[in-house]
NUGU-363299 format. One line per 8 residues: number of its first residue (from 1); their letters; for each residue x, y, z of C-alpha. Coordinates in Angstrom, 2 decimals, padded with zeros to 5 digits. Example, Ala and Ser with C-alpha at 12.3 -4.5 7.8 and 13.67 -1.06 7.14 Angstrom:
1	as	012.30,-004.50,007.80; 013.67,-001.06,007.14 $
***
This chain:
1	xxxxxxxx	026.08,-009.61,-004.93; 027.81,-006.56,-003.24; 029.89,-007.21,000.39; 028.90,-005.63,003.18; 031.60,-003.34,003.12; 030.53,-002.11,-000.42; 027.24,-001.97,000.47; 028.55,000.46,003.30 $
9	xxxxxxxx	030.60,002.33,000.70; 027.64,003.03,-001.71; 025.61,004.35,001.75; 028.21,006.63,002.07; 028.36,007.71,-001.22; 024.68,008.69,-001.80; 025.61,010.71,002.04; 028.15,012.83,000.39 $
17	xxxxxxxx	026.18,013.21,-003.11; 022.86,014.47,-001.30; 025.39,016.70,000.84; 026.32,018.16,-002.44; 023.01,018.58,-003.81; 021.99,020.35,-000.95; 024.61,022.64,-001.42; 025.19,023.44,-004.52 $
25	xxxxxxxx	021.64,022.32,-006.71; 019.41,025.31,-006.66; 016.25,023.05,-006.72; 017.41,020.61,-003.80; 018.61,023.59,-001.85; 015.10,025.26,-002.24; 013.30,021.60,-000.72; 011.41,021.43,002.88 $
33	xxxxxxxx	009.50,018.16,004.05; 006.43,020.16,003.06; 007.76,020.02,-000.61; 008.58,016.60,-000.49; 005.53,015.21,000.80; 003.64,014.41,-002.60; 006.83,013.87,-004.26; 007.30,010.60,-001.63 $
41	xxxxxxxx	003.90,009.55,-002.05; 003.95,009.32,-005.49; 007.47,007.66,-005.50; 005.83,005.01,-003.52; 003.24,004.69,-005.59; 005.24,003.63,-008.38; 007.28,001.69,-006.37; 004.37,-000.28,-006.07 $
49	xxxxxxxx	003.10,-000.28,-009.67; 006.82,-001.85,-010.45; 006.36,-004.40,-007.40; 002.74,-005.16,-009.05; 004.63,-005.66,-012.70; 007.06,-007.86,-011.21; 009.88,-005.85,-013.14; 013.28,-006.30,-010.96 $
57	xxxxxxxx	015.27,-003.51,-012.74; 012.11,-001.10,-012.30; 011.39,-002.24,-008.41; 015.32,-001.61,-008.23; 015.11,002.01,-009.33; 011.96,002.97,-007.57; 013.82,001.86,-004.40; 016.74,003.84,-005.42 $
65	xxxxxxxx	014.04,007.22,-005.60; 012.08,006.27,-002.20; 015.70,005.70,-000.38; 016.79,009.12,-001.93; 013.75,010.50,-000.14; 014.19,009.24,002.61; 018.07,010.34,003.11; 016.55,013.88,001.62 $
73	xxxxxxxx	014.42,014.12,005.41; 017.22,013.16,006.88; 019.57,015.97,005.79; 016.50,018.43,006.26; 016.59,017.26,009.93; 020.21,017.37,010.34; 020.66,020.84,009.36; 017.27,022.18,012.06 $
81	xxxxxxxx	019.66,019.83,014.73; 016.86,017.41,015.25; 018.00,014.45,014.14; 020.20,012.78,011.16; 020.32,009.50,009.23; 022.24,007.87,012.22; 019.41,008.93,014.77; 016.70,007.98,011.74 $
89	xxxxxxxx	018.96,004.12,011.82; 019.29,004.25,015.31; 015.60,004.69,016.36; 014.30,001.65,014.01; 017.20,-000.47,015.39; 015.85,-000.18,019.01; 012.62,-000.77,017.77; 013.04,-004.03,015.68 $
97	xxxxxxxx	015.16,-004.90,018.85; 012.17,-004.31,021.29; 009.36,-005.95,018.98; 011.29,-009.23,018.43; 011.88,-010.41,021.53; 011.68,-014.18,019.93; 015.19,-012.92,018.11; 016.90,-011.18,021.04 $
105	xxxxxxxx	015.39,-012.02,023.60; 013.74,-015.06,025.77; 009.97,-014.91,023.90; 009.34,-018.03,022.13; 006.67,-018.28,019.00; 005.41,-021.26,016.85; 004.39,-019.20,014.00; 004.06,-015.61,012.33 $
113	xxxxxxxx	000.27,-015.08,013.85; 002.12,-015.00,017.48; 004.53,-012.83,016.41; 001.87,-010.35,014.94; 000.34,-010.55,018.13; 003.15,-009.87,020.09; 003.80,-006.86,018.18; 000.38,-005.10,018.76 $
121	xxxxxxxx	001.10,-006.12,022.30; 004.30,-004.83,022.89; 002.58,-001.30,020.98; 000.40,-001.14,023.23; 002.67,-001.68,026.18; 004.74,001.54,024.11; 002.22,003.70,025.26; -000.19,003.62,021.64 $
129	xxxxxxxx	-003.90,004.20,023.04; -005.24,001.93,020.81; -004.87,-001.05,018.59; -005.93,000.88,015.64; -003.47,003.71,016.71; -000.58,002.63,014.02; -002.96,003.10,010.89; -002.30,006.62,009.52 $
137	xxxxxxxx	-005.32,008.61,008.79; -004.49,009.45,005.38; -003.93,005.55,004.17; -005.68,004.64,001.22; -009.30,003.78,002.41; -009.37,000.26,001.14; -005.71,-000.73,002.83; -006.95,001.13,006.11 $
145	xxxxxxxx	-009.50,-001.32,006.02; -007.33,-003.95,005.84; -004.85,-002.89,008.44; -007.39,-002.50,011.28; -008.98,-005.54,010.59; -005.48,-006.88,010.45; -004.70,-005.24,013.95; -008.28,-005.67,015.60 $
153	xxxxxxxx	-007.84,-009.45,014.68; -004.47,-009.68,016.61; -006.08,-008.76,020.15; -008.77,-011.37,018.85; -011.67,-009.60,017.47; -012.01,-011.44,014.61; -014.55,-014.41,012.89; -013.93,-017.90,014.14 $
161	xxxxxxxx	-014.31,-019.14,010.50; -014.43,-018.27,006.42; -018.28,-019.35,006.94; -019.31,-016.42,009.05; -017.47,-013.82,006.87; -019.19,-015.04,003.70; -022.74,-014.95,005.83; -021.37,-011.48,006.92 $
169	xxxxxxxx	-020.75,-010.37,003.05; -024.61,-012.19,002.25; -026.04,-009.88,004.81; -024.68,-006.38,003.95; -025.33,-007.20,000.27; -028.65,-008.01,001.08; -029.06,-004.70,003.28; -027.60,-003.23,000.41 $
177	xxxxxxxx	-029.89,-004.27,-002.14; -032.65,-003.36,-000.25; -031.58,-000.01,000.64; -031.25,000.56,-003.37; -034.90,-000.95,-003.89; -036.53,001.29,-000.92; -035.02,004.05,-000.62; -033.28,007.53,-002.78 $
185	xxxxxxxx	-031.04,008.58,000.26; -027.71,008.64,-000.86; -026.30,008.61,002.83; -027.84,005.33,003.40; -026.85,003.91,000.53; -023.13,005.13,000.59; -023.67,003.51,004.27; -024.28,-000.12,003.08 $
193	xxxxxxxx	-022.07,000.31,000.10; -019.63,000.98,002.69; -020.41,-001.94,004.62; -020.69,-004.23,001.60; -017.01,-003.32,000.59; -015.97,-003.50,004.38; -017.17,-006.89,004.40; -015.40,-008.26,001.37 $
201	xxxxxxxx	-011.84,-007.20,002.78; -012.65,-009.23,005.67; -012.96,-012.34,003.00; -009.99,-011.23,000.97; -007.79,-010.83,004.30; -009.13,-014.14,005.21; -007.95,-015.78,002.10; -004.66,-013.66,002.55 $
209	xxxxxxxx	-005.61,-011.80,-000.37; -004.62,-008.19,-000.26; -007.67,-006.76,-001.66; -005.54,-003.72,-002.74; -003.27,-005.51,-005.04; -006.38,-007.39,-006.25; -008.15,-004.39,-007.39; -005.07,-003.07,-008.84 $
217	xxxxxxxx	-004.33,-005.78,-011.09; -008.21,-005.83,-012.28; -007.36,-001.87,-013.48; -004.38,-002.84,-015.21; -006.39,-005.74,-016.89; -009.16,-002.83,-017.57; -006.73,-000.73,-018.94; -005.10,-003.25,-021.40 $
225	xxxxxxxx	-008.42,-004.51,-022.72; -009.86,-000.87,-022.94; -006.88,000.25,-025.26; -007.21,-002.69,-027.03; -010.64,-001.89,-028.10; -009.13,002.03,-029.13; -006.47,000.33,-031.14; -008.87,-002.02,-033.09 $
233	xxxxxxxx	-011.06,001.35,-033.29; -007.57,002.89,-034.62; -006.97,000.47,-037.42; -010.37,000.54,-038.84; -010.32,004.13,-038.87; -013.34,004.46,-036.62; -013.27,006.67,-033.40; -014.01,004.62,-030.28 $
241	xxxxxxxx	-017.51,006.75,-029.83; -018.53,005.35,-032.86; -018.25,001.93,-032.21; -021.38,000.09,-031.06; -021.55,-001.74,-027.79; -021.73,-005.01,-029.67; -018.70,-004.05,-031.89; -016.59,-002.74,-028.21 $
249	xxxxxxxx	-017.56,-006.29,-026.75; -015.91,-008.51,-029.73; -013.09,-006.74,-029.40; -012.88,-006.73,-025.32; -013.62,-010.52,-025.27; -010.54,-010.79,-028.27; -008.07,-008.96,-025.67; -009.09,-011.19,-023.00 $
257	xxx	-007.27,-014.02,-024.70; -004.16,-011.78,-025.24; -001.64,-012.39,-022.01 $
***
Protein backbone atom coordinates (compact mmCIF):
# COMPACT_ATOMS: atom_id res chain seq x y z
CA UNK A 1 0.00 0.00 0.00
CA UNK A 2 0.90 3.74 -0.63
CA UNK A 3 3.01 5.82 2.40
CA UNK A 4 1.61 8.49 3.87
CA UNK A 5 3.66 10.81 2.14
CA UNK A 6 2.37 9.45 -1.28
CA UNK A 7 -0.86 9.39 -0.20
CA UNK A 8 -0.24 13.23 0.51
CA UNK A 9 1.32 13.58 -2.94
CA UNK A 10 -1.68 12.08 -4.89
CA UNK A 11 -4.03 14.73 -2.59
CA UNK A 12 -2.08 17.24 -4.00
CA UNK A 13 -2.15 16.16 -7.29
CA UNK A 14 -5.95 15.81 -7.83
CA UNK A 15 -5.61 19.86 -6.02
CA UNK A 16 -3.66 21.06 -8.92
CA UNK A 17 -5.60 18.88 -11.69
CA UNK A 18 -9.16 20.23 -10.52
CA UNK A 19 -7.29 23.77 -10.42
CA UNK A 20 -6.71 23.15 -14.03
CA UNK A 21 -9.99 21.98 -14.93
CA UNK A 22 -11.46 24.83 -13.50
CA UNK A 23 -9.49 26.89 -15.55
CA UNK A 24 -9.07 25.80 -18.59
CA UNK A 25 -12.20 22.89 -19.23
CA UNK A 26 -15.11 24.77 -20.62
CA UNK A 27 -17.61 22.32 -18.93
CA UNK A 28 -15.92 22.38 -15.34
CA UNK A 29 -15.53 26.12 -15.64
CA UNK A 30 -19.34 26.45 -16.44
CA UNK A 31 -20.20 24.12 -12.87
CA UNK A 32 -22.04 25.73 -9.61
CA UNK A 33 -23.10 23.47 -6.53
CA UNK A 34 -26.55 23.79 -8.07
CA UNK A 35 -25.17 21.79 -11.13
CA UNK A 36 -23.53 19.37 -9.16
CA UNK A 37 -26.16 18.41 -6.92
CA UNK A 38 -27.74 15.38 -8.95
CA UNK A 39 -24.49 14.65 -10.40
CA UNK A 40 -23.26 13.76 -6.46
CA UNK A 41 -26.29 11.98 -5.73
CA UNK A 42 -26.12 9.78 -8.38
CA UNK A 43 -22.31 9.22 -7.91
CA UNK A 44 -23.27 7.98 -4.57
CA UNK A 45 -25.66 5.97 -5.70
CA UNK A 46 -23.41 3.91 -7.61
CA UNK A 47 -20.99 4.01 -5.15
CA UNK A 48 -23.33 2.05 -3.38
CA UNK A 49 -24.50 -0.35 -6.11
CA UNK A 50 -20.50 -1.26 -6.33
CA UNK A 51 -20.35 -1.53 -2.34
CA UNK A 52 -23.64 -3.86 -2.75
CA UNK A 53 -21.63 -6.01 -5.66
CA UNK A 54 -18.76 -6.33 -3.52
CA UNK A 55 -16.49 -5.32 -6.61
CA UNK A 56 -13.12 -3.66 -5.05
CA UNK A 57 -11.86 -2.13 -8.36
CA UNK A 58 -15.53 -0.65 -8.97
CA UNK A 59 -16.00 0.61 -5.08
CA UNK A 60 -12.36 2.03 -5.82
CA UNK A 61 -13.44 4.15 -8.77
CA UNK A 62 -16.76 5.28 -7.48
CA UNK A 63 -14.73 6.68 -4.53
CA UNK A 64 -12.38 8.23 -6.89
CA UNK A 65 -15.83 10.19 -8.61
CA UNK A 66 -17.55 11.06 -5.07
CA UNK A 67 -13.94 12.44 -3.76
CA UNK A 68 -13.70 14.43 -7.12
CA UNK A 69 -17.01 15.92 -6.07
CA UNK A 70 -16.32 16.65 -3.19
CA UNK A 71 -12.85 18.62 -3.94
CA UNK A 72 -15.17 20.18 -6.97
CA UNK A 73 -17.36 22.16 -3.77
CA UNK A 74 -14.43 22.86 -2.41
CA UNK A 75 -12.83 24.90 -5.22
CA UNK A 76 -16.43 26.45 -5.85
CA UNK A 77 -16.11 27.73 -2.22
CA UNK A 78 -12.64 28.82 -2.44
CA UNK A 79 -13.04 31.03 -5.30
CA UNK A 80 -16.70 32.96 -3.43
CA UNK A 81 -13.84 33.21 -0.25
CA UNK A 82 -15.97 31.04 1.94
CA UNK A 83 -14.11 28.32 2.60
CA UNK A 84 -11.52 25.72 0.87
CA UNK A 85 -10.55 22.05 1.18
CA UNK A 86 -8.34 22.96 4.27
CA UNK A 87 -11.38 24.70 6.09
CA UNK A 88 -13.73 21.60 4.56
CA UNK A 89 -10.58 19.10 6.55
CA UNK A 90 -10.34 21.34 9.24
CA UNK A 91 -14.04 21.53 10.33
CA UNK A 92 -14.52 17.51 10.37
CA UNK A 93 -11.20 17.28 12.30
CA UNK A 94 -12.63 19.36 15.24
CA UNK A 95 -15.60 17.49 15.02
CA UNK A 96 -14.35 13.81 15.16
CA UNK A 97 -12.12 15.45 17.92
CA UNK A 98 -15.21 16.72 19.96
CA UNK A 99 -17.49 13.49 19.42
CA UNK A 100 -14.79 11.02 20.60
CA UNK A 101 -13.98 12.05 23.71
CA UNK A 102 -13.21 8.13 24.61
CA UNK A 103 -10.10 8.77 21.95
CA UNK A 104 -8.92 12.22 23.07
CA UNK A 105 -10.21 12.77 25.83
CA UNK A 106 -11.09 11.33 29.55
CA UNK A 107 -14.75 9.55 28.47
CA UNK A 108 -14.56 5.94 28.91
CA UNK A 109 -17.03 3.33 26.89
CA UNK A 110 -17.48 -0.51 27.05
CA UNK A 111 -18.93 -0.81 23.70
CA UNK A 112 -20.11 0.93 20.33
CA UNK A 113 -23.94 1.44 21.76
CA UNK A 114 -22.22 4.04 24.40
CA UNK A 115 -20.41 5.60 21.96
CA UNK A 116 -23.58 6.11 19.70
CA UNK A 117 -25.06 7.52 22.59
CA UNK A 118 -22.54 9.79 23.40
CA UNK A 119 -22.63 11.15 20.04
CA UNK A 120 -26.39 12.14 19.95
CA UNK A 121 -25.50 13.60 23.30
CA UNK A 122 -22.73 15.62 22.60
CA UNK A 123 -25.24 16.87 19.25
CA UNK A 124 -27.43 17.87 21.27
CA UNK A 125 -25.15 19.67 23.66
CA UNK A 126 -23.90 21.39 19.85
CA UNK A 127 -26.90 23.22 19.88
CA UNK A 128 -29.15 20.52 17.33
CA UNK A 129 -32.92 21.01 18.62
CA UNK A 130 -33.61 17.65 18.31
CA UNK A 131 -32.48 14.09 18.19
CA UNK A 132 -33.94 13.63 14.84
CA UNK A 133 -32.28 16.98 13.74
CA UNK A 134 -29.17 15.16 11.80
CA UNK A 135 -31.53 13.18 9.33
CA UNK A 136 -31.75 15.25 6.12
CA UNK A 137 -35.15 15.72 4.78
CA UNK A 138 -34.51 14.54 1.44
CA UNK A 139 -32.98 10.90 2.64
CA UNK A 140 -34.40 8.08 1.02
CA UNK A 141 -37.71 7.36 2.96
CA UNK A 142 -36.88 3.85 3.97
CA UNK A 143 -33.12 4.85 5.41
CA UNK A 144 -34.84 7.98 7.15
CA UNK A 145 -36.70 5.48 8.84
CA UNK A 146 -33.94 3.78 9.91
CA UNK A 147 -31.84 6.66 11.06
CA UNK A 148 -34.44 8.11 13.47
CA UNK A 149 -35.22 5.01 14.88
CA UNK A 150 -31.49 4.61 15.07
CA UNK A 151 -31.20 8.12 16.84
CA UNK A 152 -34.59 8.01 18.89
CA UNK A 153 -33.20 4.61 20.28
CA UNK A 154 -29.91 6.29 21.51
CA UNK A 155 -31.77 8.76 24.05
CA UNK A 156 -33.70 5.39 24.87
CA UNK A 157 -36.92 5.35 23.13
CA UNK A 158 -36.76 2.16 21.93
CA UNK A 159 -38.44 -1.71 22.60
CA UNK A 160 -36.99 -3.56 25.52
CA UNK A 161 -37.00 -6.75 23.36
CA UNK A 162 -37.26 -8.52 19.58
CA UNK A 163 -40.74 -9.86 21.14
CA UNK A 164 -42.50 -6.54 21.29
CA UNK A 165 -41.32 -5.42 17.79
CA UNK A 166 -42.63 -8.60 16.17
CA UNK A 167 -46.12 -8.02 18.31
CA UNK A 168 -45.69 -4.38 17.01
CA UNK A 169 -45.30 -5.68 13.16
CA UNK A 170 -48.57 -8.38 14.09
CA UNK A 171 -50.56 -5.37 15.01
CA UNK A 172 -50.10 -2.86 12.12
CA UNK A 173 -50.47 -5.82 9.71
CA UNK A 174 -53.50 -6.66 11.28
CA UNK A 175 -54.75 -2.87 11.20
CA UNK A 176 -53.66 -3.12 7.85
CA UNK A 177 -55.58 -5.91 6.69
CA UNK A 178 -58.51 -4.66 8.07
CA UNK A 179 -58.31 -1.31 6.71
CA UNK A 180 -58.07 -3.17 3.10
CA UNK A 181 -61.23 -5.42 4.04
CA UNK A 182 -63.41 -2.26 5.37
CA UNK A 183 -62.64 0.39 3.82
CA UNK A 184 -61.78 2.18 -0.16
CA UNK A 185 -59.93 5.27 1.39
CA UNK A 186 -56.69 5.35 -0.01
CA UNK A 187 -55.38 7.80 2.80
CA UNK A 188 -56.07 5.27 5.35
CA UNK A 189 -54.71 2.67 3.72
CA UNK A 190 -51.41 4.43 2.57
CA UNK A 191 -51.59 5.24 6.54
CA UNK A 192 -51.26 1.58 7.76
CA UNK A 193 -49.18 0.62 4.81
CA UNK A 194 -47.02 3.18 6.18
CA UNK A 195 -47.08 1.89 9.52
CA UNK A 196 -46.74 -1.75 8.45
CA UNK A 197 -43.39 -0.86 6.62
CA UNK A 198 -42.39 1.46 9.64
CA UNK A 199 -42.71 -1.42 11.76
CA UNK A 200 -40.61 -3.91 9.87
CA UNK A 201 -37.44 -1.51 9.92
CA UNK A 202 -37.78 -1.54 13.53
CA UNK A 203 -37.26 -5.61 13.22
CA UNK A 204 -34.63 -5.33 10.54
CA UNK A 205 -32.65 -2.58 12.69
CA UNK A 206 -33.14 -4.91 15.51
CA UNK A 207 -31.54 -7.77 13.79
CA UNK A 208 -28.89 -5.16 12.49
CA UNK A 209 -30.23 -5.64 9.20
CA UNK A 210 -30.16 -2.56 7.07
CA UNK A 211 -33.45 -2.91 5.53
CA UNK A 212 -32.13 -0.74 2.62
CA UNK A 213 -29.44 -3.01 1.49
CA UNK A 214 -31.97 -5.84 2.02
CA UNK A 215 -34.41 -4.56 -0.39
CA UNK A 216 -31.73 -3.74 -2.74
CA UNK A 217 -30.30 -7.03 -3.08
CA UNK A 218 -34.03 -8.59 -3.49
CA UNK A 219 -34.17 -6.03 -6.87
CA UNK A 220 -31.02 -7.19 -8.09
CA UNK A 221 -32.22 -10.86 -7.51
CA UNK A 222 -35.62 -9.57 -9.36
CA UNK A 223 -33.76 -8.24 -12.00
CA UNK A 224 -31.52 -11.32 -12.76
CA UNK A 225 -34.39 -13.77 -12.64
CA UNK A 226 -36.69 -11.37 -14.72
CA UNK A 227 -34.05 -11.25 -17.64
CA UNK A 228 -33.61 -14.65 -17.33
CA UNK A 229 -37.11 -15.38 -18.19
CA UNK A 230 -36.61 -12.62 -21.49
CA UNK A 231 -33.57 -14.58 -22.48
CA UNK A 232 -35.28 -18.06 -22.38
CA UNK A 233 -38.24 -16.01 -24.19
CA UNK A 234 -35.21 -14.87 -26.62
CA UNK A 235 -33.99 -18.29 -27.56
CA UNK A 236 -37.28 -19.78 -28.29
CA UNK A 237 -38.12 -16.99 -30.39
CA UNK A 238 -41.16 -16.04 -28.36
CA UNK A 239 -41.70 -12.40 -27.05
CA UNK A 240 -41.96 -12.30 -23.25
CA UNK A 241 -45.88 -11.11 -23.65
CA UNK A 242 -46.47 -14.21 -25.15
CA UNK A 243 -45.36 -16.43 -22.68
CA UNK A 244 -47.95 -17.84 -20.28
CA UNK A 245 -47.72 -17.37 -16.56
CA UNK A 246 -47.06 -21.06 -16.17
CA UNK A 247 -44.32 -20.99 -18.92
CA UNK A 248 -42.66 -17.35 -16.99
CA UNK A 249 -42.74 -19.46 -13.64
CA UNK A 250 -40.54 -22.60 -14.99
CA UNK A 251 -38.26 -20.44 -16.12
CA UNK A 252 -38.13 -17.97 -12.86
CA UNK A 253 -37.90 -21.05 -10.54
CA UNK A 254 -34.79 -22.39 -13.22
CA UNK A 255 -32.90 -18.91 -12.51
CA UNK A 256 -33.38 -19.28 -8.93
CA UNK A 257 -30.88 -22.11 -8.91
CA UNK A 258 -28.42 -20.03 -11.07
CA UNK A 259 -25.89 -18.07 -8.44
Amino acid sequence: MNSKQQKLEAFSRLLDIMDDLREKCPWDKNQTNESLRHLTIEETYELSDAILQNEPQEIKKELGDVLLHIIFYAKIGSEKTLFDIADVCNSLCDKLIHRHPHIYGDVKVENEEQVKENWEQLKLKEGNKSVLSGVAKGTPSIVKALRMQEKAAQVGFDWKNTNEVWAKVDEELAELKEEFNKSNDKDKIEKEFGDFIFSLINVARKYNINPDDALEKTNQKFIQRFQYIETQATKLNKKITDMTLAEMDVYWNQAKTIK
